[in-house]
C-alpha positions in Angstrom: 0.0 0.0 0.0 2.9 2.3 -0.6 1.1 4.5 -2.9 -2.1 5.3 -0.6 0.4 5.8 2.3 1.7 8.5 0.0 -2.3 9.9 -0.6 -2.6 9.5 3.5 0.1 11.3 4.2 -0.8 14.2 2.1 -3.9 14.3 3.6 -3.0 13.9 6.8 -0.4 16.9 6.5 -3.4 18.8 5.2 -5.8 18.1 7.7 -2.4 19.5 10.5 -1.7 22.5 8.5 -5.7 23.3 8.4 -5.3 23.5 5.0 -8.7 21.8 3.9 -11.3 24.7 4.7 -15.0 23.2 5.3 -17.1 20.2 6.0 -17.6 19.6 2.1 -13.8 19.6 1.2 -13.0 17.4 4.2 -16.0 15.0 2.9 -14.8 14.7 -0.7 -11.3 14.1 0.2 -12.2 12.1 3.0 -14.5 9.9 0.6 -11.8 9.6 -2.6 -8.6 8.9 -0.4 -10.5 6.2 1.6 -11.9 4.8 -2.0 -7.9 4.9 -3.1 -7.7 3.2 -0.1 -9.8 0.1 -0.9 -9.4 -0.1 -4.7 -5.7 -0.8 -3.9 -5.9 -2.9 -1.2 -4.5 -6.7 -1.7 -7.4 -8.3 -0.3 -7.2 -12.0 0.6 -9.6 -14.8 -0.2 -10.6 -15.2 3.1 -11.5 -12.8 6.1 -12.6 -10.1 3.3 -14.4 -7.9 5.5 -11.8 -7.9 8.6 -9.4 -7.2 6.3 -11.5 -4.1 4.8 -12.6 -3.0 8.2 -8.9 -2.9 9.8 -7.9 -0.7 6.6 -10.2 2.1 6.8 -10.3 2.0 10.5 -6.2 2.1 10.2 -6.9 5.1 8.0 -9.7 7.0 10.0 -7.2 7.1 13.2 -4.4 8.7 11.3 -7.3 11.2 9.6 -8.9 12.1 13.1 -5.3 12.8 14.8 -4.6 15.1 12.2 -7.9 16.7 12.8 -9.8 15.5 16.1 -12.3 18.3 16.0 -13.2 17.2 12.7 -16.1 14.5 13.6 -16.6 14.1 9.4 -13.8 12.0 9.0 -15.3 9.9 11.9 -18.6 9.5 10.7 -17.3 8.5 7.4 -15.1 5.9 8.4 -18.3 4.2 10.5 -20.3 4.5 7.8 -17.9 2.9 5.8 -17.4 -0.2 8.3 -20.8 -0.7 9.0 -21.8 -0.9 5.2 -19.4 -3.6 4.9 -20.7 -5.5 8.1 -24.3 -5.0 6.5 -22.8 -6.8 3.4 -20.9 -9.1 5.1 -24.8 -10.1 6.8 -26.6 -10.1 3.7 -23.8 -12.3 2.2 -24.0 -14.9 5.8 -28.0 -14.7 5.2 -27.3 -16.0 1.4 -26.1 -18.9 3.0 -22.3 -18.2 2.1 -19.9 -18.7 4.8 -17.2 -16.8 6.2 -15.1 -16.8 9.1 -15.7 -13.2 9.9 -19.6 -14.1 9.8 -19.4 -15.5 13.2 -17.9 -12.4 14.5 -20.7 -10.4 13.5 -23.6 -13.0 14.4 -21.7 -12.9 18.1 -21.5 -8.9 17.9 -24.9 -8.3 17.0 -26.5 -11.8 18.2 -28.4 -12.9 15.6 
């Protein structure tokens, strides 16, 4: 992930700097690095989801130390895990199995 580190760090150096004025600039970039993020990302055949979730939650601490008033960042990123959780029930309801679906049916006790 050498290139998005690259994209984070730019960010991130934004985000310290106050460089990125308003809730709708800090929601765009938020929103494009974290889908840099993901469309890069080596994902493995298994444990999918866990390995989704770890990266943008990897990602949303570094963004929300650079800016820890900023709650959009924060928002974003459990948005972002949640819809993948959603997915990751819809797929286990499907009938398909996957190791991280026993996480979730523990978590939420289904």
């Amino acid at each position: 992930m050498p290139g998005t580190q690259t994209l984070v760090n730019e960010l991130v150096t934004k985000l310290k700097k106050r460089r990125v004025e308003g809730s709708r600039e800090t929601a765009l970039l938020t929103a494009e690095l974290l889908r840099s993020v993901i469309s890069q990302l080596k994902v493995p055949p298994t444990n999918q989801a866990e390995t989704l979730i770890e990266a943008v939650k990897s990602v949303g601490e570094l963004l929300v130390a650079a800016n820890p008033v900023g709650m959009l960042t924060v928002l974003f990123c459990k948005f972002l895990i949640r819809f993948v959780e959603i997915q990751v029930i819809k797929r286990m309801n499907r009938g398909l199995n996957e190791p991280y679906c026993r996480l979730l049916k523990e978590k939420f006790r289904f």
